[in-house]
C-alpha positions in Angstrom: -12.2 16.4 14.1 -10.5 15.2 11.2 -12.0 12.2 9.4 -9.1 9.6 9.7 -10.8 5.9 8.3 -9.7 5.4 12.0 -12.7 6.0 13.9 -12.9 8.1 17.0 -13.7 5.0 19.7 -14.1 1.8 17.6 -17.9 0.6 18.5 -18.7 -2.9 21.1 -19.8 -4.1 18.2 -16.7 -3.9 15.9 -14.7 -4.8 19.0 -16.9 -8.1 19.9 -15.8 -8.7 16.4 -12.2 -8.6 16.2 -11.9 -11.0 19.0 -14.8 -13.3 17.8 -13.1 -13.4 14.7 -9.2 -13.7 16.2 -10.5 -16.4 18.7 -12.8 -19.1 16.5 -10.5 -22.0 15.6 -7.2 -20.6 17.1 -5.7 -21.4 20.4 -5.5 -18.1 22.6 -2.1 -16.6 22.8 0.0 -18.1 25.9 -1.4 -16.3 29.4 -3.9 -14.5 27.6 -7.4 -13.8 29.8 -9.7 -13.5 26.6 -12.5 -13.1 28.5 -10.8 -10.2 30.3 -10.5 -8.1 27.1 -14.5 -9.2 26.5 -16.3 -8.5 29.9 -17.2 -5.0 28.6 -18.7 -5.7 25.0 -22.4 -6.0 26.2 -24.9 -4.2 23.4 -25.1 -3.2 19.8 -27.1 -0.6 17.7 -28.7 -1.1 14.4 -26.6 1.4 12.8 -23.5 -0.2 13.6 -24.7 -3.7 12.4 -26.7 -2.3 8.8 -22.7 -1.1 8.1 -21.8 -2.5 4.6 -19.6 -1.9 1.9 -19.6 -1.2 -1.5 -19.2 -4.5 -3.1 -22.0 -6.6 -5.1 -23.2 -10.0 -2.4 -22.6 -11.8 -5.8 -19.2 -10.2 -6.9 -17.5 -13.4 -8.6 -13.6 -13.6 -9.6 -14.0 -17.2 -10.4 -10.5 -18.5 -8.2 -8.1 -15.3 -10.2 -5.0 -14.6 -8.2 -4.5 -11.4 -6.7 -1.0 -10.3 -7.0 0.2 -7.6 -4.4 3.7 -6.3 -4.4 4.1 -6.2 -0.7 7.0 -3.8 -0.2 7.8 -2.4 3.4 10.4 -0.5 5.2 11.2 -3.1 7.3 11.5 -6.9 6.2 9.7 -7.9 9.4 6.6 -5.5 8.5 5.6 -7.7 5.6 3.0 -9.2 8.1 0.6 -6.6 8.0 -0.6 -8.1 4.8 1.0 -11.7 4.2 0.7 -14.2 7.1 0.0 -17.6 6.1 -0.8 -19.4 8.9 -2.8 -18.7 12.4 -0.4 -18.9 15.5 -2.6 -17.9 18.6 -1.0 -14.0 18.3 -4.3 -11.4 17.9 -3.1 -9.3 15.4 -1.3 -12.1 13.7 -4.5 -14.2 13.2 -6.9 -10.7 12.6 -4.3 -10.2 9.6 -4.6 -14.2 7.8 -8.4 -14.8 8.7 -9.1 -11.2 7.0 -7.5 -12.1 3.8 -9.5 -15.9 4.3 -12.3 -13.5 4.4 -11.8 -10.9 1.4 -10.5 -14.8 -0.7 -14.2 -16.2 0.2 -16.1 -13.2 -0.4 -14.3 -12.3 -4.0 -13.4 -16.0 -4.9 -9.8 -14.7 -5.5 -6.5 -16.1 -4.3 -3.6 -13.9 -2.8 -0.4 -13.8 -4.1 1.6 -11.9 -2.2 5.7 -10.7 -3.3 7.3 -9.7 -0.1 10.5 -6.8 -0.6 12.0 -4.6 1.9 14.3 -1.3 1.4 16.5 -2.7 4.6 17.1 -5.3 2.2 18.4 -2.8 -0.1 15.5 -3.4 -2.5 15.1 -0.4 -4.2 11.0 -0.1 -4.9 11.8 2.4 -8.1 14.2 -0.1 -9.4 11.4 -2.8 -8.8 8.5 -0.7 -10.4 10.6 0.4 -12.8 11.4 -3.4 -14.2 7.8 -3.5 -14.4 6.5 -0.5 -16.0 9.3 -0.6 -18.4 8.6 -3.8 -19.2 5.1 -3.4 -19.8 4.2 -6.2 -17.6 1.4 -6.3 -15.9 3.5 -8.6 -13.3 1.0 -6.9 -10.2 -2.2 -6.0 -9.8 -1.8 -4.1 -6.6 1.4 -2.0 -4.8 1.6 -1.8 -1.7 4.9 0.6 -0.9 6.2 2.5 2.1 4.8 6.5 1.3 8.1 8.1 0.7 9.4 5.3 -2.4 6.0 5.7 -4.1 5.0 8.8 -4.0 8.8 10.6 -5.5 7.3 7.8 -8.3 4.7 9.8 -9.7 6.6 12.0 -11.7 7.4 9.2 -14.0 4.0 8.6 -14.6 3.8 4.6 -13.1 0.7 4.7 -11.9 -3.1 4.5 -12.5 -5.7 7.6 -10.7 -7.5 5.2 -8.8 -10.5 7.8 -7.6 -13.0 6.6 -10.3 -12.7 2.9 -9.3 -15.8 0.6 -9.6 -16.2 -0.6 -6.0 -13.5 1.7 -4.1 -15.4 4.5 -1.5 -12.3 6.6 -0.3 -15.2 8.4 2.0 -16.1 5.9 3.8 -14.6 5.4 7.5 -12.4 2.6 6.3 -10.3 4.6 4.2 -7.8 7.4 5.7 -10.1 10.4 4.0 -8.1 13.3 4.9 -4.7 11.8 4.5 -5.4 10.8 0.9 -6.9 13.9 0.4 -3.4 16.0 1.9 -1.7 13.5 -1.3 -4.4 14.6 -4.0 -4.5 17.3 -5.8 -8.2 18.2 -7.6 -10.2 15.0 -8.1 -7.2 12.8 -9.1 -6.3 10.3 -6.2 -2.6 7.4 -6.6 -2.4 7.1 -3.7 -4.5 5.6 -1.2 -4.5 4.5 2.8 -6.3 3.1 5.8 -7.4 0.5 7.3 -6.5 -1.7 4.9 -3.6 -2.8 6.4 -1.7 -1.9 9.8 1.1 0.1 8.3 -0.9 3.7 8.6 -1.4 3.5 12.5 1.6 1.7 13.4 3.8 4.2 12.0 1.9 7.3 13.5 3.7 9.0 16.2 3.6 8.9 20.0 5.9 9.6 22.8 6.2 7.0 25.5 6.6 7.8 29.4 8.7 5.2 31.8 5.8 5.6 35.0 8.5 4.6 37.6 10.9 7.5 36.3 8.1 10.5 36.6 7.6 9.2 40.0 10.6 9.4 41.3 10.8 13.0 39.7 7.3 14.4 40.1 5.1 12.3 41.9 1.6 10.8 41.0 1.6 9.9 37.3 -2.2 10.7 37.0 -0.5 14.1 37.3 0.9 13.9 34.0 -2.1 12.3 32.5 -4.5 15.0 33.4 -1.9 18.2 32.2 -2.1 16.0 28.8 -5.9 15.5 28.3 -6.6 19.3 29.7 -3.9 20.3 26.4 -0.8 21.6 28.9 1.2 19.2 27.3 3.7 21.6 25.0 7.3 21.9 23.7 7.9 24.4 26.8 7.0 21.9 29.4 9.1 18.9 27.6 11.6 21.4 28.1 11.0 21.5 31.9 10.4 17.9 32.4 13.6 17.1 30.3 15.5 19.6 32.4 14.5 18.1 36.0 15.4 14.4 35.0 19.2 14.8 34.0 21.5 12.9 35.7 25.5 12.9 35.4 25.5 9.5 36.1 29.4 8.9 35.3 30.3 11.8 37.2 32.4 12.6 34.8 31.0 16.5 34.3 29.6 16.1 30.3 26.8 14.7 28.5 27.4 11.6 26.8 25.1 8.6 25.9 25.7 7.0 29.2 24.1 9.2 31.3 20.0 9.5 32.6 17.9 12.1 30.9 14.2 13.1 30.3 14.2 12.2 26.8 16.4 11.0 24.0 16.2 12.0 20.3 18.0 12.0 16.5 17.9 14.6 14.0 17.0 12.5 11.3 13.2 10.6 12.1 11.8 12.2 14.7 12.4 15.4 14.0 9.6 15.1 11.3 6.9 14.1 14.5 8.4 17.1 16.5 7.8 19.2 13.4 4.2 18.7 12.1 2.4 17.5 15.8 3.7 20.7 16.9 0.8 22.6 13.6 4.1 23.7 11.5 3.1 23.4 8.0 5.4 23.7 4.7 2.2 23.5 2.7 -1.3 24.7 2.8 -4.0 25.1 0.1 -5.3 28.0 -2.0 -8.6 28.8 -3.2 -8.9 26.7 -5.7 -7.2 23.7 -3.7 -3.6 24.1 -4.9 -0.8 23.5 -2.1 1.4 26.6 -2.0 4.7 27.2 -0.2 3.9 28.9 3.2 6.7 27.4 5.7 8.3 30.6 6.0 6.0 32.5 9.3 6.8 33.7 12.4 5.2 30.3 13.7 8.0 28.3 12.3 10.7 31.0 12.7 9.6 30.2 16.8 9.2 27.0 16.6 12.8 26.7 14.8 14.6 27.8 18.0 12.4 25.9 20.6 13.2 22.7 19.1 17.4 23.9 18.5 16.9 24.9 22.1 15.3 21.1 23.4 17.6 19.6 21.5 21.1 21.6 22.0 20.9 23.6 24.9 18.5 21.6 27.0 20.8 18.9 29.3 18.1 16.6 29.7 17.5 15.9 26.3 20.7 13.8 24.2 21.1 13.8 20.3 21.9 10.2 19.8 23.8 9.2 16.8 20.7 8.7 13.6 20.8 5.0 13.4 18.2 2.1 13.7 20.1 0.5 16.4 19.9 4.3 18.3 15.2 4.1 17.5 15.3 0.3 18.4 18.0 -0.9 20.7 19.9 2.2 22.6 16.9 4.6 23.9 14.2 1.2 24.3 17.0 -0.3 26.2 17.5 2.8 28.3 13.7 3.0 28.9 13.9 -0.4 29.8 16.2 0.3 32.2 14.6 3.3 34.0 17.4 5.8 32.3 14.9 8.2 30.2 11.4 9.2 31.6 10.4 9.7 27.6 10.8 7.8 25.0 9.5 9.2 21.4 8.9 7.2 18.5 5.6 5.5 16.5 3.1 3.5 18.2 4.9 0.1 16.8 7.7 1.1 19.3 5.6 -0.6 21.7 6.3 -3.8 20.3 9.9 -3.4 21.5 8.6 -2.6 25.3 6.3 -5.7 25.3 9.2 -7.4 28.1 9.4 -4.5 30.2 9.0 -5.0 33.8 8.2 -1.1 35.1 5.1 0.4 33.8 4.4 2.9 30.9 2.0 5.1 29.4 1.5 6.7 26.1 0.7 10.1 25.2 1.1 12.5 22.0 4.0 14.5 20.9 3.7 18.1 22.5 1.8 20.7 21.0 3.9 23.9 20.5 2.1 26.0 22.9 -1.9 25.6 24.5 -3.4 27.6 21.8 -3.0 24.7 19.6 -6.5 23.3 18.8 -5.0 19.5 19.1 -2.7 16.9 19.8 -1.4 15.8 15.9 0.2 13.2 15.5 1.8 12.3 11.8 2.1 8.8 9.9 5.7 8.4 9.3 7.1 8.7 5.8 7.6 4.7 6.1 3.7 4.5 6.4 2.9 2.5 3.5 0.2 3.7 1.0 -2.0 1.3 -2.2 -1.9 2.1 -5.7 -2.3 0.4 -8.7 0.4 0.0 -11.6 -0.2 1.6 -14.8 0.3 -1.8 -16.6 -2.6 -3.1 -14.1 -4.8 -5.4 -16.6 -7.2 -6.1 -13.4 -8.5 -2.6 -12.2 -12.1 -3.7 -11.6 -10.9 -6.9 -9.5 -7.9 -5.0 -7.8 -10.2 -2.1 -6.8 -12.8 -4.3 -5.3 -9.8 -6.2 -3.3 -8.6 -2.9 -2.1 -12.2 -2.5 -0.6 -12.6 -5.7 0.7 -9.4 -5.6 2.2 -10.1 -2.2 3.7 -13.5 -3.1 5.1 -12.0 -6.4 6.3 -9.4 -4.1 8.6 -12.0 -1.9 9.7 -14.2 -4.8 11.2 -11.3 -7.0 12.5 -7.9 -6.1 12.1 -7.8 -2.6 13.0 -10.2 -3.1 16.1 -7.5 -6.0 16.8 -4.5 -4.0 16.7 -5.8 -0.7 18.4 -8.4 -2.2 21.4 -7.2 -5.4 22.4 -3.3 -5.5 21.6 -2.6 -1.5 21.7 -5.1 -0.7 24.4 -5.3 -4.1 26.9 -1.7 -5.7 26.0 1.1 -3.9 24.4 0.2 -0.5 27.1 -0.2 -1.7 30.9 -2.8 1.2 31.6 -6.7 0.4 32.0 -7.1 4.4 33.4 -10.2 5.6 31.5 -8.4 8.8 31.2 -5.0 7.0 29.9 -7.0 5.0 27.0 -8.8 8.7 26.4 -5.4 10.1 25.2 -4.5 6.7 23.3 -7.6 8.0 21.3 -6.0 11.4 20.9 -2.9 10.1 18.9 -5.4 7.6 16.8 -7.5 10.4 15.7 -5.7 13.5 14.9 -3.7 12.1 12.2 -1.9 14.8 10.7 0.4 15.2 7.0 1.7 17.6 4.5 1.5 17.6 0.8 5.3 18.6 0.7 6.2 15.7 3.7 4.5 13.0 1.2 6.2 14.3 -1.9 9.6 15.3 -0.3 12.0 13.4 -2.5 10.3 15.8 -5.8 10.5 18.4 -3.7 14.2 19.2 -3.0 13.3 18.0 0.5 11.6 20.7 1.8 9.3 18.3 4.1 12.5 17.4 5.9 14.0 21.0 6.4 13.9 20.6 9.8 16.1 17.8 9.8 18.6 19.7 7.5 18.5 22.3 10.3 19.0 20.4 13.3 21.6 18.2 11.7 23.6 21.1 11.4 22.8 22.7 14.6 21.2 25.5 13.3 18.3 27.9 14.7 17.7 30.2 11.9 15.3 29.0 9.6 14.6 32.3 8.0 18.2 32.2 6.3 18.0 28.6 5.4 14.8 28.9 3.8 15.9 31.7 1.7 18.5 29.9 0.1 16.5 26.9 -1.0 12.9 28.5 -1.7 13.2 29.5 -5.5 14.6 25.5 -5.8 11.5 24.3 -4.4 9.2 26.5 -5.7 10.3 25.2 -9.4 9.9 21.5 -8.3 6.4 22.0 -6.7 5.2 24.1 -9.8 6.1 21.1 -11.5 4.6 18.4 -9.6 1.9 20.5 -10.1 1.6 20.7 -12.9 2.7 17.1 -13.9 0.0 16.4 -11.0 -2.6 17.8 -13.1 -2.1 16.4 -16.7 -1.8 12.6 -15.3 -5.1 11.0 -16.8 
């Protein structure tokens, strides 16, 4: 099992603490039953309470601001680190009394600088300013993975693995996703629970309960072909298949009528791509990532998905637009129009009004001999590093592990038990919150997905592909390899000289 910094089943104890924490000095949130979401904490174990972190008791930053450059795909995101007031929402209050918490324990004061790119703030025109200027303007980036990682190459940041107080083993950090972004011993880049943009943005596919009904009976049914690992690309095919509906009589597909499931080429064609085990990337001997997209495995999985998506009549490309993620296919699963609905877990947000029930499960495997349900952070997953022109490192890398050990205890537990788990899903099925720990767990990513932009965009082939309706990837890739091959020999080796 992969080590995450998302741990398999967050402990009573870590639970009992998140909602002792939310609760003290905040109204509940309107019709909440708090003591609903606490009848089952009951017990502790020493392990679980001796858990500390790695910061000095008497660590002492003498009231020093703490300047983070809070930049986030979406303006409304900026929450997951800046919220200035408590309101009575869980994961709202988690969010302010953990940064009350990391102020107290560090004696340090947050200043936070909230950008968005749907704003059309560019984050390499705002790093830029800085590092050309030499100004040490931030102590701490936060930025959405795809804008600061293509910012390497120019050298703007600090390796952060040598940091005084950071420990990027221990459960509060993302171990294995930093790891897929590191090359050797040298670590920019850094996630986890230190704030809720990595597990928001990880994939999951949605399922309208009163659709499969109607279609195929008993929804415990679908749970169990899911959690016994039937759940593949073949039988989304099937599924899909049995659920279209010419709605409009009017003989042709169009965005009107009822389907299985709805998708774009753009987004979620990553999920489709690396939950299903394809890989553009994988590691040699002495830990290098080398180019091996080009398989049988991919050349198959190539035609399934051109096949789901263009051949199958129960599955609709939609045009690749926000409104099509957050308005069109919600509001169609809203309205009992599309039995799945495929996004990132934060795409429950959006479904907190519906009146029919729904459950969550993973993306589908490519075929039962896949060990495990993956299940990828999207490329708007936001990631920490520090600016080269830092003049803080020692107090900005014991924030960063305050503020991830603060997330682990509260906000995390928050977000995933009580809001994901008990308010945002309408399922209580032990079996149901068993695959909710399937998507939280397996997170999967790709050296070439995190680094795309230097990399001629080989993470995102699949999305060049499916864009243009084509099924042969063997072709394709042979027109683009020697280009990416030259870029990833140099972000190697540009990886490797960076002090």
């Amino acid at each position: 099992m992969k080590k995450s910094g998302l741990p398999l089943r967050f402990s009573a104890f870590l639970l009992l603490c998140a909602i002792l924490i939310v609760t003290a000095g905040a109204c509940s949130e309107p019709g909440a039953d708090v003591s609903a979401e606490t009848d089952s904490v009951t017990e502790t174990t020493a392990a679980e309470t001796e858990l500390q972190s790695n910061l000095p008791d008497n660590l002492d930053y003498e009231g020093a601001n703490a300047r983070i450059l809070n930049y986030n795909f979406f303006g409304e995101d900026a929450f997951v680190l800046n919220v200035t007031e408590q309101t009575g929402d869980i994961i709202y209050d988690a969010i302010y009394l953990r940064n009350e918490a990391v102020s107290e324990r560090l004696n340090i004061n947050f200043v936070f600088t909230d950008k968005h790119a749907v704003n059309g703030e560019d984050f390499g025109v705002l790093i830029s300013s800085v590092i050309m200027a030499n100004s040490d303007e931030y102590d701490i980036i936060h930025g959405v993975q795809y804008s600061a990682a293509q910012q390497l190459i120019k050298n703007y940041f600090l390796n952060i693995a040598n940091l005084e107080y950071t420990d990027f083993d221990a459960p509060w950090w993302a171990t294995d996703y930093i790891k897929e972004g590191t090359i050797g011993s040298k670590i920019f880049f850094a996630s986890g629970d230190i704030s809720l943009g990595h597990i928001r943005h990880m994939s999951s596919t949605f399922f309208n309960k009163t659709v499969y009904e109607n279609y195929f009976g008993d929804t415990n049914d679908f749970y169990h072909l899911v959690y016994n690992g039937g759940w593949t690309l073949d039988k989304l095919g099937e599924y899909a298949q049995a659920c279209y509906n010419d709605i409009n009589g009017d003989g042709k597909k169009d965005n009107d009528d009822y389907y299985g499931g709805g998708v774009i080429v753009s987004n979620l064609t990553d999920h489709f791509t690396y939950d299903a085990g394809i890989r553009a990337t994988t590691r040699n001997s002495e830990g290098i990532p080398e180019l091996t997209m080009n398989n049988e495995k991919t050349v198959a999985f190539t035609q399934k998905l051109y096949s789901l998506f263009y051949e199958n009549d129960g599955i609709h490309v939609y045009p690749p637009t926000e409104e099509t993620n957050y308005i069109t296919l919600p509001g169609k699963f809203q309205n009992n129009e599309l039995l799945l609905l495929f996004g990132w877990l934060h795409i429950s947000e959006y479904l907190r009004d519906m009146t029919a029930d729904f459950g969550v499960i993973p993306f589908p495997k490519f075929d039962e001999a896949q060990p495990t349900y993956l299940s990828m952070p999207h490329d708007i997953a936001t990631v920490y590093c520090l600016p080269v022109t830092c003049s803080t490192v020692e107090m900005s890398g014991a924030v960063m592990e305050a503020m991830a050990f603060e997330g682990y205890k509260s906000v995390i537990p928050a977000y995933y038990e009580v809001a994901l788990k008990m308010k945002y899903f309408r399922d209580s099925d032990d079996m149901a919150l068993q695959i909710v720990d399937m998507i939280h767990d397996n997170p999967v990513s790709d050296f070439a997905y995190i680094y795309n932009y230097a990399l001629n965009n080989i993470g995102l082939v699949m999305r060049d592909l499916m864009s243009g309706k084509k099924s042969d990837f063997a072709s394709h890739y042979a027109k683009i390899e020697t280009g990416v091959q030259t870029k990833l020999d140099e972000l190697v080796a540009l990886y490797l000289e960076i002090e």
